[in-house]
Phi, psi and omega in degrees: 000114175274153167241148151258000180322140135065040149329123157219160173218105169096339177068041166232349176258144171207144140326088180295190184306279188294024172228015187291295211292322172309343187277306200296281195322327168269349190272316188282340191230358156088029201270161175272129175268164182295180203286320171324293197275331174288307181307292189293335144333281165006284186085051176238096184288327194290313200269022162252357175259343167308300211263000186276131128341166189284342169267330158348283178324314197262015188234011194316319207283334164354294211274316167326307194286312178326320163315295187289328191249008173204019179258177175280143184270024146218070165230345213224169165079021153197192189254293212280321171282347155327266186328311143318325176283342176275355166270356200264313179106034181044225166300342200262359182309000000 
């Protein structure tokens, strides 16, 4: 089971509180996430700086590293491994 609590990178980004539970939930179960969090899944940086919110914006290299160093690598980086993981039902699939 990943968890994300109190995520930071470099100790000026940080994963606030209320977007923790959506990642764990698409990384263990494959829930499909909101638009925000679906760009950055992606790895589409242009439409996730569209859709971030005002705490969002400035914490995108967050949710990059959080990606790179601790999500499984074939849940994140492109829309067609998105889709698979969520037909897989994530980790727990």
């Amino acid at each position: 089971m990943v968890k994300c609590k109190n995520f930071s990178f470099n100790s000026m980004f940080w994963i606030p509180d209320y977007m923790e539970d959506g990642i764990e939930n698409y990384i263990n179960y494959g829930l499909e996430p909101g638009g925000f969090l679906t760009a950055i899944i992606c790895n589409d940086l242009k439409s996730a700086v569209m859709r971030a919110d005002g705490q969002n914006i400035g914490n995108i290299p967050a949710y990059v590293a959080y990606f790179y160093n601790h999500a499984p690598i074939d849940c994140w980086g492109s829309y067609d491994l998105m889709v698979k993981w969520c037909e897989k039902g994530g980790l727990n699939g």
